[in-house]
Backbone as CSV, one residue per row, in Angstrom:
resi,resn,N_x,N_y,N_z,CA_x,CA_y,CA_z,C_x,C_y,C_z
1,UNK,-113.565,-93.825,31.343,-113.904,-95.089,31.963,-112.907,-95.437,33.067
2,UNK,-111.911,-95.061,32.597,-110.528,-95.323,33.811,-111.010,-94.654,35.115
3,UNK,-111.375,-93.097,34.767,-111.526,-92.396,35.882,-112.719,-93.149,36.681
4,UNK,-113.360,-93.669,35.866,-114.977,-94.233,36.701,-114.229,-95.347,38.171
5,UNK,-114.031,-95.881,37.402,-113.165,-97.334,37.813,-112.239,-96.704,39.055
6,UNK,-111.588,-95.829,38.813,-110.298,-95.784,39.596,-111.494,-94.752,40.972
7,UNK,-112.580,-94.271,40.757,-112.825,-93.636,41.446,-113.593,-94.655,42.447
8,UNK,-114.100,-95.289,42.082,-115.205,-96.461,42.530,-114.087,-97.461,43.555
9,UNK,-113.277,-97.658,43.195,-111.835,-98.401,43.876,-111.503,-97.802,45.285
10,UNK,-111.154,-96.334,44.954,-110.932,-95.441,45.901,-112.349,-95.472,46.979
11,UNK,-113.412,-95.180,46.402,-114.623,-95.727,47.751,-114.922,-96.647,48.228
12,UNK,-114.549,-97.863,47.365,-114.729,-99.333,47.855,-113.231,-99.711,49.431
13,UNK,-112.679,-98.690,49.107,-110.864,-98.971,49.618,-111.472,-98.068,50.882
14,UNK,-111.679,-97.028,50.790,-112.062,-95.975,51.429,-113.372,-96.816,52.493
15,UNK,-114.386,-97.207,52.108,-115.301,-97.626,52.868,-115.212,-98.791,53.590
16,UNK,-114.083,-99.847,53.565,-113.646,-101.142,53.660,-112.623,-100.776,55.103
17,UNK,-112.019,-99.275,54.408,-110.867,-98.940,55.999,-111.480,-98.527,56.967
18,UNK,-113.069,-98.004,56.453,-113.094,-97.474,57.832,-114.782,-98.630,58.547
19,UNK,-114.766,-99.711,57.808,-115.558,-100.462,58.327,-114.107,-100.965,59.045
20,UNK,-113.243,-101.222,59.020,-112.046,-101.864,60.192,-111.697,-101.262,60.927
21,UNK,-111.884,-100.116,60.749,-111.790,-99.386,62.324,-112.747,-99.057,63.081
22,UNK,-114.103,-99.793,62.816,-114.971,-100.035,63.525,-115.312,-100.852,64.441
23,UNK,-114.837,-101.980,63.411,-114.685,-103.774,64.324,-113.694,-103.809,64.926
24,UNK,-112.655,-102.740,65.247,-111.536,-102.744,66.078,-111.755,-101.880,67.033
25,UNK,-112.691,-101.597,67.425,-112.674,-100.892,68.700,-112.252,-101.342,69.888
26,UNK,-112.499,-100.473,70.576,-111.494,-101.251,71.975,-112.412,-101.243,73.411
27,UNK,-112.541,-101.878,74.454,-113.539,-101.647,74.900,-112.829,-102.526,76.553
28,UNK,-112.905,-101.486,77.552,-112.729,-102.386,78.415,-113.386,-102.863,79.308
29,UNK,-113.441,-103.694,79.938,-114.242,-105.450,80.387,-114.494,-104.921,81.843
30,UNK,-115.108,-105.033,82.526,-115.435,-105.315,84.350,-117.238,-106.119,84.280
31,UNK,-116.749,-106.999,84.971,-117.642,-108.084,85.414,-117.197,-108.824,84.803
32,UNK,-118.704,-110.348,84.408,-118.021,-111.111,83.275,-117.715,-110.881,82.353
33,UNK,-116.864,-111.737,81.791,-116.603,-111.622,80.181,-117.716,-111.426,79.267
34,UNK,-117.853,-110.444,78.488,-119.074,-110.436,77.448,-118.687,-110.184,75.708
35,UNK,-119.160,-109.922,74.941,-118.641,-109.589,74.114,-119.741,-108.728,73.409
36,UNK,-119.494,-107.772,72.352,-120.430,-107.112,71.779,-121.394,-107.616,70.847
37,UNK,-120.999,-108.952,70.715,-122.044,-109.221,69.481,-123.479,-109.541,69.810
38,UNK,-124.389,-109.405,69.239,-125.755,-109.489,69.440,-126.266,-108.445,70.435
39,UNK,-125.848,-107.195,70.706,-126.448,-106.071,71.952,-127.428,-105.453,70.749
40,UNK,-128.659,-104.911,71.252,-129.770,-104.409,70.537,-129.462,-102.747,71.013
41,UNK,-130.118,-102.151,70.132,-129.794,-100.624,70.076,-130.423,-99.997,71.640
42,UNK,-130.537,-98.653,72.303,-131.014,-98.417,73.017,-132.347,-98.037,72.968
43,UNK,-132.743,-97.616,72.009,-134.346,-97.725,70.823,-134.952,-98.889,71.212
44,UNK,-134.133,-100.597,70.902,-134.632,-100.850,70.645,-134.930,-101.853,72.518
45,UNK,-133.829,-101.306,73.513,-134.071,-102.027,74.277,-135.398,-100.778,75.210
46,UNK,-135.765,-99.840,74.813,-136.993,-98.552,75.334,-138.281,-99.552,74.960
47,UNK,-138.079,-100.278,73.989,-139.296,-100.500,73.473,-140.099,-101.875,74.604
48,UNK,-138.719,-102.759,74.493,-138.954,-103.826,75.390,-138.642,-103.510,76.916
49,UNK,-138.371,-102.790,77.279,-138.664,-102.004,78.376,-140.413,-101.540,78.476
50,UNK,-141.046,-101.280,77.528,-142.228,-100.297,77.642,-143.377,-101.706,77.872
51,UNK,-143.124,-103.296,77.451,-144.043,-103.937,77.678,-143.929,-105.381,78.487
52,UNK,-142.739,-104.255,79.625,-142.528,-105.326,80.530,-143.669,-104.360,82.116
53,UNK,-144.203,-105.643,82.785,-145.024,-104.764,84.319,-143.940,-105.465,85.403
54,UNK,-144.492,-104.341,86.669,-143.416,-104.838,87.392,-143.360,-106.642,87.912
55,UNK,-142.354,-106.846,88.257,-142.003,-108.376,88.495,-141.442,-109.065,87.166
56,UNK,-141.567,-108.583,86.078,-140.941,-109.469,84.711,-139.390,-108.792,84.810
57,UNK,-139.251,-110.063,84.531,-137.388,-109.917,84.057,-136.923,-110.280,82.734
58,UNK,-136.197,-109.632,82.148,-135.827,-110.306,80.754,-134.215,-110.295,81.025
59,UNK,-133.745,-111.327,80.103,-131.863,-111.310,79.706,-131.622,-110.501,78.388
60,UNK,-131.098,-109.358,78.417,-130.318,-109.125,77.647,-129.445,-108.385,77.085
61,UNK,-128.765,-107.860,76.123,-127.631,-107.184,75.956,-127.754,-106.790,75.116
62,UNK,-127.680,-104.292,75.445,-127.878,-103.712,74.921,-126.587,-102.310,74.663
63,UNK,-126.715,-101.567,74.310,-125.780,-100.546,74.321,-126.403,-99.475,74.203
64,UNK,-125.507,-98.410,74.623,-126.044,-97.285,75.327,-125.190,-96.172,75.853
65,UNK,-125.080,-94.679,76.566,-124.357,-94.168,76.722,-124.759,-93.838,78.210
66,UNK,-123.334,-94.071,79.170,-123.987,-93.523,80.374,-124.210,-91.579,80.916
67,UNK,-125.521,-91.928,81.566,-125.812,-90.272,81.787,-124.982,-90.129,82.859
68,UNK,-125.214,-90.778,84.294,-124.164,-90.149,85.326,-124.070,-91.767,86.048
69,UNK,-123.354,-91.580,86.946,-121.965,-92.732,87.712,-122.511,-92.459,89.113
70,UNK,-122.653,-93.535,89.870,-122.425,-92.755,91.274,-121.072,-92.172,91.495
71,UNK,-121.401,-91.276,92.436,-119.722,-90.459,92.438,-118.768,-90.796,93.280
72,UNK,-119.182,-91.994,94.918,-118.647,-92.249,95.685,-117.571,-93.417,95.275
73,UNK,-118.485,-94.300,94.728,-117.678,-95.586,94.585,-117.790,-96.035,93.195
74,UNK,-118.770,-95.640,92.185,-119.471,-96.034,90.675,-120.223,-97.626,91.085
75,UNK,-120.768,-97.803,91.901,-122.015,-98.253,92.313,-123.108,-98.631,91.795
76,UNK,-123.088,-97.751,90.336,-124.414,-97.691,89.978,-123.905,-96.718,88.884
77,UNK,-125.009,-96.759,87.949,-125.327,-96.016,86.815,-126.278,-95.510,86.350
78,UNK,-126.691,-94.598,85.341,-127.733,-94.514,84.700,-127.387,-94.179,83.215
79,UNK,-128.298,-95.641,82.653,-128.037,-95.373,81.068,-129.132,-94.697,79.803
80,UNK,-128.500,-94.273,79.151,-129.778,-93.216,78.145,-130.798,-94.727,77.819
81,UNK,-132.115,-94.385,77.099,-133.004,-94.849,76.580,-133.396,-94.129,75.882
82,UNK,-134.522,-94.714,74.622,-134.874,-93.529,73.691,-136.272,-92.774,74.255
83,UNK,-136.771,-91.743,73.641,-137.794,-91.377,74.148,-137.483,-90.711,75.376
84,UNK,-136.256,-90.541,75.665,-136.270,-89.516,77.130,-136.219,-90.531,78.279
85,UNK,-136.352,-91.838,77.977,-136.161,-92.386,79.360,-134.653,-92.819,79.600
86,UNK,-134.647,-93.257,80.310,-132.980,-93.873,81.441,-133.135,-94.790,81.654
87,UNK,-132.741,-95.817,82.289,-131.886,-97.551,82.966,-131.420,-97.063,83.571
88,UNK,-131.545,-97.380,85.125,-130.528,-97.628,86.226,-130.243,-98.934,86.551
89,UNK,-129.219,-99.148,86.268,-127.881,-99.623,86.241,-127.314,-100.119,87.353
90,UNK,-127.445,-101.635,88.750,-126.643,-101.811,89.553,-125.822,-103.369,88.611
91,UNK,-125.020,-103.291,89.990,-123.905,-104.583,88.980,-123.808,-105.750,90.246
92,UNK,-124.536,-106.526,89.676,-124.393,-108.341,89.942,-124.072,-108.724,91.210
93,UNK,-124.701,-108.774,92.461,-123.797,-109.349,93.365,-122.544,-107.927,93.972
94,UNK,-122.805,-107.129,93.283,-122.010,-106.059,93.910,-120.850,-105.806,93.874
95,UNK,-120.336,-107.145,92.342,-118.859,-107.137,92.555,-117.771,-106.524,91.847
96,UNK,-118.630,-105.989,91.439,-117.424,-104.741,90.230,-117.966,-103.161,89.753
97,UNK,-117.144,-102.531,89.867,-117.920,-100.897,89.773,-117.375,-99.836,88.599
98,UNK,-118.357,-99.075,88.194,-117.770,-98.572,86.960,-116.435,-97.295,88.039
99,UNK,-115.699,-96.725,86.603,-114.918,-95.521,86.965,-115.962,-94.624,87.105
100,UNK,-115.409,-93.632,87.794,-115.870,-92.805,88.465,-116.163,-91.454,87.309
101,UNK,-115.297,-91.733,86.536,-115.241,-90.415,85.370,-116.132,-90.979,83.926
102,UNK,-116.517,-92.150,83.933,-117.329,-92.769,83.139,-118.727,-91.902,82.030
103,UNK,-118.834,-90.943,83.285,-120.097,-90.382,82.642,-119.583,-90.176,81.089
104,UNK,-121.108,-90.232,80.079,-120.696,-89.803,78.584,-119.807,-90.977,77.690
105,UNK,-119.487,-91.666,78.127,-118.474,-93.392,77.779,-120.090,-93.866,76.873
106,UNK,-119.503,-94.725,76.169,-120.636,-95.446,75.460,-120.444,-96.922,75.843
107,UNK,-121.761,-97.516,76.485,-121.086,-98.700,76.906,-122.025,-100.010,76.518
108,UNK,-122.041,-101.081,76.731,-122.798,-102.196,76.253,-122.817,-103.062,77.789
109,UNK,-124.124,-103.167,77.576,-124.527,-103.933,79.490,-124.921,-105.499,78.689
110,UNK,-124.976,-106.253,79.796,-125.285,-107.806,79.501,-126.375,-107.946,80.779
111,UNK,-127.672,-108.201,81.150,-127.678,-109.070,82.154,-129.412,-109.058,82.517
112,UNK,-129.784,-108.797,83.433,-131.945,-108.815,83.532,-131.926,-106.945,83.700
113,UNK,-132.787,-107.201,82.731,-133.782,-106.243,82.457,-134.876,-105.836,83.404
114,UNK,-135.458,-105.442,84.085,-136.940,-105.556,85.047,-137.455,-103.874,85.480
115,UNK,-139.165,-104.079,85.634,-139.118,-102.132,86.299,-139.753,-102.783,87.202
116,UNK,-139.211,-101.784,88.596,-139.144,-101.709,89.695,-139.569,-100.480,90.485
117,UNK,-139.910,-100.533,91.452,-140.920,-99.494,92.407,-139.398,-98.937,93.459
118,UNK,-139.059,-97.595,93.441,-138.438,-97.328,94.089,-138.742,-96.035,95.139
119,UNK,-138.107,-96.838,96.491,-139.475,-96.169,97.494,-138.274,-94.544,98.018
120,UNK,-139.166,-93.559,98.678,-138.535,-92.280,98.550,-137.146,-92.739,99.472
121,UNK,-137.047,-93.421,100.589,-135.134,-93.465,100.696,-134.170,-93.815,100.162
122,UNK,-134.809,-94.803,98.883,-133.986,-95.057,98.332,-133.737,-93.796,96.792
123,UNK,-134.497,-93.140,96.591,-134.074,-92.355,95.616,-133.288,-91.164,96.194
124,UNK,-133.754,-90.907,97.387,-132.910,-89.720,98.394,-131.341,-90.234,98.407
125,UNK,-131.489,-91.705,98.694,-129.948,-91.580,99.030,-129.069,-92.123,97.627
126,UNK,-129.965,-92.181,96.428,-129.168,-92.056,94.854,-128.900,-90.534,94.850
127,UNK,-129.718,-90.147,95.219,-129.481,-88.461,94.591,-128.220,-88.131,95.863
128,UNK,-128.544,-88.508,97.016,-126.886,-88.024,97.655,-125.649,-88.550,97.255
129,UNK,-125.536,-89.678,96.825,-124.554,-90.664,95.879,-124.571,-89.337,94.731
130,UNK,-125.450,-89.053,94.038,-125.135,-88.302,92.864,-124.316,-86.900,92.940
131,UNK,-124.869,-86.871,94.428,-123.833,-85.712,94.440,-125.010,-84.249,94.376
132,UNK,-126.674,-84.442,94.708,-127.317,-83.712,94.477,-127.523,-82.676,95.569
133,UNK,-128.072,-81.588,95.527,-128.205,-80.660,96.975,-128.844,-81.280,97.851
134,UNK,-129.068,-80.726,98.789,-129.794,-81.106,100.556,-131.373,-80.456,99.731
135,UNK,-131.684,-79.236,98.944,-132.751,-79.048,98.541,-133.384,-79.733,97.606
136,UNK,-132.751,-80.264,96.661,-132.560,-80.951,95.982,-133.312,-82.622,95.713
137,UNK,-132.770,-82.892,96.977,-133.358,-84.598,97.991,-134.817,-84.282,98.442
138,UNK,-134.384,-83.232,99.460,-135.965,-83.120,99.655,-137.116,-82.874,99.149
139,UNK,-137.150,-82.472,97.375,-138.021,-82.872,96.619,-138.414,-83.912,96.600
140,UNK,-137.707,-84.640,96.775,-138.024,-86.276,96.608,-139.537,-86.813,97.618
141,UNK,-140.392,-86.987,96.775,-141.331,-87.345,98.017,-142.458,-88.703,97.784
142,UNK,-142.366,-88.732,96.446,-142.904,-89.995,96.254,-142.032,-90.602,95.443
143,UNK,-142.758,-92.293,95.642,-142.030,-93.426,94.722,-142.355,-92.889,93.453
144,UNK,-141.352,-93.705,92.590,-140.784,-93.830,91.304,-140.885,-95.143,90.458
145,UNK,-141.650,-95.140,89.826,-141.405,-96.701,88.879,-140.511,-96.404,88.286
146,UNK,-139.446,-97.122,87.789,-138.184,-97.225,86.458,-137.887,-98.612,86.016
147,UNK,-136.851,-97.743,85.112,-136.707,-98.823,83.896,-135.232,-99.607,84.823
148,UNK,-135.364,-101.130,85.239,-133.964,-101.245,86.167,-133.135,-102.035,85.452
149,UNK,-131.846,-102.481,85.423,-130.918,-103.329,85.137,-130.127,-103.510,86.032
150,UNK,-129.725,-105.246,85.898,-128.927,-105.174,86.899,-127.617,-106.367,85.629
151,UNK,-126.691,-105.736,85.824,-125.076,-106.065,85.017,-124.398,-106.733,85.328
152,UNK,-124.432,-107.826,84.895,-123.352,-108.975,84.879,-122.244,-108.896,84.153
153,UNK,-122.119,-108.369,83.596,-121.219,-107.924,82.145,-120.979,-105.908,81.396
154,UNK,-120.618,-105.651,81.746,-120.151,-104.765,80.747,-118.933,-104.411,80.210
155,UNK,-119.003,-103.711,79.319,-117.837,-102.736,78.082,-117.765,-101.555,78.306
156,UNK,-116.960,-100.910,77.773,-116.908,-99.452,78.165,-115.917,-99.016,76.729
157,UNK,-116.345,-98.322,76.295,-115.982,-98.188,74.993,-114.469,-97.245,75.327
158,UNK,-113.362,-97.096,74.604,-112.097,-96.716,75.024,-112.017,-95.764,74.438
């Protein structure tokens, strides 16, 4: 019975340390101040993504991992979604930019949600920001609907 007890202690002790090193993560700030509480999964922000048409905007705050950074200035982002889709990612007024080495960071965005029609110069000159070939771009030949965000707030997990 001791052993039961003393073992049950040890997982309760055991599962308690490492729920605190969860809620202690560290996360650093550019834009406004936000905080992590209440961000919905990236699942679950695909879904409300899927029954918005273009012109709707929603507020809100999700988390997510970024796929790639612009490479010139971090300008811009693109964040995973489930199901294979992405969020691109600009930030507020233009006034704060991720690092440049960011890609793969897990991060939590705050701000409108909306999909948007993006016409072929403007995806030509993301993909030269990305750092893509000259052959590369010139695939580019028609518009693109996507999933857009624009960031008032993010985290960046440390």
């Amino acid at each position: 019975m001791k052993k039961i007890i003393l073992m049950l202690l040890i997982l309760v002790s055991s599962a308690n340390a490492q729920n605190k090193t969860n809620t202690n993560e560290k996360y650093a700030s550019f834009g406004a101040k936000i905080s992590k509480d209440g961000a919905i999964s990236k699942e679950q922000m695909t879904a409300k993504y899927a029954k918005l048409k273009a012109g709707d905007t929603i507020k809100v705050k999700f988390s997510s991992k970024i796929v790639d950074v612009c490479s010139k200035k971090g300008c811009w982002m693109n964040l995973q979604l489930g199901k294979g889709k992405s969020a691109f990612v600009k930030f507020k007024d233009y006034a704060f930019f991720m690092p440049l080495n960011s890609a793969g960071s897990e991060v939590i965005v705050n701000g409108k949600a909306f999909v948007s029609v993006e016409s072929v110069a403007e995806l030509r000159h993301y993909a030269k920001d990305a750092g893509k070939s000259k052959a590369e771009i010139e695939k580019i030949t028609k518009p693109e609907t996507s999933y857009s965000f624009e960031a008032d707030g993010v985290l960046i997990k440390e």
